[in-house]
N, C-alpha and C positions, 0 to 999 in steps of 0.2 A: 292319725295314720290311716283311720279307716271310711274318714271322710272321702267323700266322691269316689270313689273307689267302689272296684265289682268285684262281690263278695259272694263266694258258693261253700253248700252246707252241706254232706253228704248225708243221708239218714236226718235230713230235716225237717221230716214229718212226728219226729218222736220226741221224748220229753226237752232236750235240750234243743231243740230247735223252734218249740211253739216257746221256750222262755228267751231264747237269743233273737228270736226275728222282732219283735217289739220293740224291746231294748236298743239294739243296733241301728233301727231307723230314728229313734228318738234320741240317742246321744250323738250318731256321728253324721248322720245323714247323707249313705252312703249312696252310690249314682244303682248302681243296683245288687240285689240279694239274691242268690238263685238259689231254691229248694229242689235237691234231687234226691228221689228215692224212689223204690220201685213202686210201691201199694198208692194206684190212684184215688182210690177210693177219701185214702186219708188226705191225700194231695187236694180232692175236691172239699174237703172239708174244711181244712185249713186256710183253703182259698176265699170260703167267704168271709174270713175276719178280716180279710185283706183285700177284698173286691176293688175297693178304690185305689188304691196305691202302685201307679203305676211304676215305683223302685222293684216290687215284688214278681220275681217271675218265679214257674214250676216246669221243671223236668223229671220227665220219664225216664229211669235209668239206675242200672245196678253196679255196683264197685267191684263186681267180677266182669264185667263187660268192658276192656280196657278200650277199643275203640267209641262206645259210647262217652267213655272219662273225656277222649283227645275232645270230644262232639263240645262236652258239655263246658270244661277248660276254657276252650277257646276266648281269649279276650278278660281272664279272668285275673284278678290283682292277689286275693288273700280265699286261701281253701278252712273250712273248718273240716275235720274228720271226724262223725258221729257215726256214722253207718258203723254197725256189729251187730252179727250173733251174740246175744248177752245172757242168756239166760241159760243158769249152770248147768239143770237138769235136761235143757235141749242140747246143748252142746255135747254131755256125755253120750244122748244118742243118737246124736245125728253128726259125728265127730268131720268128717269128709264135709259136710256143707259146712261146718264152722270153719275149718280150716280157708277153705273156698272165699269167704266171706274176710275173713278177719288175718289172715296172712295172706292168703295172693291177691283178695281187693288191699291190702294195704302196697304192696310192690307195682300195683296198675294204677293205685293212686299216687306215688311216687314218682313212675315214668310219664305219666299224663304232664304232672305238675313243672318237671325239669323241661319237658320238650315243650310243653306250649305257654315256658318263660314263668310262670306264675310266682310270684314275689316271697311269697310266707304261708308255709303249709302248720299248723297243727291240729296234732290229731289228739282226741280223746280217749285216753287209759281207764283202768281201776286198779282200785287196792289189789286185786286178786288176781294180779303182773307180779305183784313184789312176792317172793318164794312161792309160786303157783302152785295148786294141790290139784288142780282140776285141768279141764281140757278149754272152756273159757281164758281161765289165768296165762295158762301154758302160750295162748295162741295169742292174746294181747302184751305178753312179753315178746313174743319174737318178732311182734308190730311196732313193740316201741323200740327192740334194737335193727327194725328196719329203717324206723325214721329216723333213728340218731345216724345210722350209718350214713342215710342215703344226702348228706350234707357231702361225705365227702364223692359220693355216686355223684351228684351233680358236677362236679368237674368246674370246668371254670364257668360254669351257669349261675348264676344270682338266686336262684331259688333254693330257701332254707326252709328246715323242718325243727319243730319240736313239740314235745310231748306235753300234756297235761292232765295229771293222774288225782282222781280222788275218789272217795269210799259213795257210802249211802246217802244218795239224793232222795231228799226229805219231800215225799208225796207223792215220786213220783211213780206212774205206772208199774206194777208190781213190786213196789217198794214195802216195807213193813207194813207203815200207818194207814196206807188206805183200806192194807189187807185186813190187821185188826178194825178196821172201821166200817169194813163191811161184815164181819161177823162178829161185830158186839154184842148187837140182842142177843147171841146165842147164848150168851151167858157162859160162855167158855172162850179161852182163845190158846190154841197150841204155843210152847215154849221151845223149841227145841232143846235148849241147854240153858241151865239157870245163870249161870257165866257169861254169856254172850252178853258181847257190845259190839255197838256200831258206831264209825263215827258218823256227823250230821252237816252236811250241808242243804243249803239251799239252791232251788236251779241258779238262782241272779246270783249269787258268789258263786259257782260254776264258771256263768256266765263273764263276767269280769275277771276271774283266772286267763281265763281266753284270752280277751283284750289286753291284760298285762303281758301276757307269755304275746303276743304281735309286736308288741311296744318294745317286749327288752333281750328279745329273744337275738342273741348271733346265727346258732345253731347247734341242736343234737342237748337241750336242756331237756330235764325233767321237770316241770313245776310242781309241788307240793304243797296245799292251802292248808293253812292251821286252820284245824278246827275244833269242835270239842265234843267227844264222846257220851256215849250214855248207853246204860245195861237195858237190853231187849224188855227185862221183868220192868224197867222204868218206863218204857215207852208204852207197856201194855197196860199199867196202873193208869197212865194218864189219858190214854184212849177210852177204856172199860174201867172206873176205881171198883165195880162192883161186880163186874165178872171172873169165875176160876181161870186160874191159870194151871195148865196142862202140861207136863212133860212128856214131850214126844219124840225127845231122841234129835240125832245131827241127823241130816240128809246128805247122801252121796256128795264130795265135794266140797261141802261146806264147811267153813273156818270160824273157832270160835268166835274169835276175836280179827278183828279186819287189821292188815299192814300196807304201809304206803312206802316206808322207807326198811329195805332190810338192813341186818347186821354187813351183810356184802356190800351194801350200797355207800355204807358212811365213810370210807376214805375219798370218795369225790362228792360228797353232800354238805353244801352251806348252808347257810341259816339266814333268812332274813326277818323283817317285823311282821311279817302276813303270810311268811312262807318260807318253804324249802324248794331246795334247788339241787336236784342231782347230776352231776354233770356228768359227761362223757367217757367213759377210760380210755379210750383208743384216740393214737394221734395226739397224744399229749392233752387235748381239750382240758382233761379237769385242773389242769395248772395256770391258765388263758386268763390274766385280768380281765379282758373284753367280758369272757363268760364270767369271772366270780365276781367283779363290779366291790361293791361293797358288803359282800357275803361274809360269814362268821364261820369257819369250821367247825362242824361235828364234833364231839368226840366218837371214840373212833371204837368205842362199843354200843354207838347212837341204834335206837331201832325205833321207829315214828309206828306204834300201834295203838289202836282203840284200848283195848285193856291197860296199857300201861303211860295215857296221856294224860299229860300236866293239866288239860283243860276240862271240864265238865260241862251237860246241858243240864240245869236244873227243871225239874215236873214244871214248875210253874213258867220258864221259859221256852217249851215244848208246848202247855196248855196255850200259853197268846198267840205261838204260829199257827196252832192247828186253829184256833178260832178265827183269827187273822186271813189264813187261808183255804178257809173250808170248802167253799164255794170248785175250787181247781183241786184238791187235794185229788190225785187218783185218776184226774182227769185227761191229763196229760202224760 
């Protein structure tokens, strides 16, 4: 699908786009990728892993600037949506720029995509959509019921939208492990709560959620990747085995345990072998064979949490990625 095909990445200068731009030139070998986000600086940097590759273009431009979207659109086949304010403690206070960003860039990214035709938008969620505590969570739910909605905003336009939601990307930029990895010698590393779990992905299963949800997507899906969990205290043993661990209390915001699927969500949520799928309530969508394909229904007290998942990371499957991936950990 994503062969010769021109391909744009909103916020593709941040972790999910320095692990999808490699990927996607080498599997599908599309005619071109365009990287838009505002920070040139990171734009110039990125650029030289890619100097040769004339598939690779950069654009200047922000997801609150909706005439720059019609700019950048033009000519475009498949949108990935990365671009957000993410980070919890800025968005509690700088709440008016999160909104900015992460609900009126997601409706400018909507109307860009129906009027200048573009094929299959999805955008990227988190866990911290599903029952939101925060002003992050809060503003990426009302992103993902803009892109379910906006399937049927397109009218008789061919342009569909869906969603792709998961928790804790393993490495990346202010993620857990680089954090403990950068203060291990201290020989201490804070805990917030002895409880806390996270689940664990990698960028590349990120990555390939993406490309599944392009592949199977009608319209107004949630995707949800199984993955398997593990306790904060385990990630910091495996980091540090010989440094104190700290109790320092929750931070504004923060949730012990990460949700991807709520208790609300499970009467329109199926089950597949690699994933979940929460479909649409509105317009009948979550009754749609198109959308439920070969899906499994929930049961209908289902809730997809870190704390309470069927799957585990074990220490020593946590030790081979971080050794595996030392080198980028943090990096991206």
């Amino acid at each position: 699908m994503l062969s010769n095909s021109t391909i744009l990445v909103t916020g593709g200068t941040g972790s999910f786009g320095h692990a999808f731009l490699p990927m996607v030139l080498e599997q599908y070998d599309p005619k071109k990728v365009i990287i838009l986000s505002r920070d040139e600086m990171k734009q110039w940097e990125m650029a030289k892993r890619f100097n040769d590759d004339p598939r690779v273009r950069f654009f200047i431009g922000d997801v609150r600037d909706r005439e720059r979207l019609y700019r950048a659109f033009d000519g475009v086949d498949y949108v990935v949506h990365a671009a957000a304010t993410k980070i919890v403690p800025t968005a509690e206070y700088n709440p008016f720029e999160c909104i900015k960003t992460n609900v009126n860039g997601a409706m400018n990214i909507i109307d860009a995509a129906i009027d200048k035709k573009v094929k299959r938008v999805v955008a990227l969620s988190t866990d911290k959509a599903s029952s939101p505590i925060n002003l992050y969570g809060a503003s990426k739910l009302a992103s993902d019921k803009l892109f379910v909605a906006g399937n049927a905003y397109a009218g008789e336009h061919d342009t569909r939208f869906s969603v792709v939601r998961y928790g804790n990307v393993m490495g990346s930029r202010g993620s857990v492990i680089p954090f403990f990895m950068s203060i291990a010698d201290s020989g201490v590393l804070p805990i917030t709560d002895p409880r806390m779990t996270r689940f664990m992905i990698s960028l590349e299963e990120g990555v390939k959620l993406v490309w599944h949800a392009f592949e199977d997507m009608i319209g107004g899906e949630i995707y949800v990747k199984k993955i398997p969990s593990m306790k904060v205290t385990d990630i910091a043993r495996v980091v540090a085995p010989q440094a104190k661990q700290e109790i320092v209390g929750i931070r504004p915001g923060e949730k012990v345990h990460e949700q991807m699927v709520g208790l609300e969500d499970a009467p329109h949520t199926f089950e597949y072998d690699e994933h979940f799928k929460i479909l649409p309530a509105i317009n009948n969508w979550a009754m749609d064979p198109r959308r439920i394909k070969d899906g499994k229904k929930v049961a209908e007290d289902f809730v997809y949490s870190s704390g309470t998942n069927v799957e585990w990371m074990s220490d020593e499957a946590l030790a081979e990625w971080i050794e595996a991936n030392r080198e980028k950990i943090g990096a991206i």
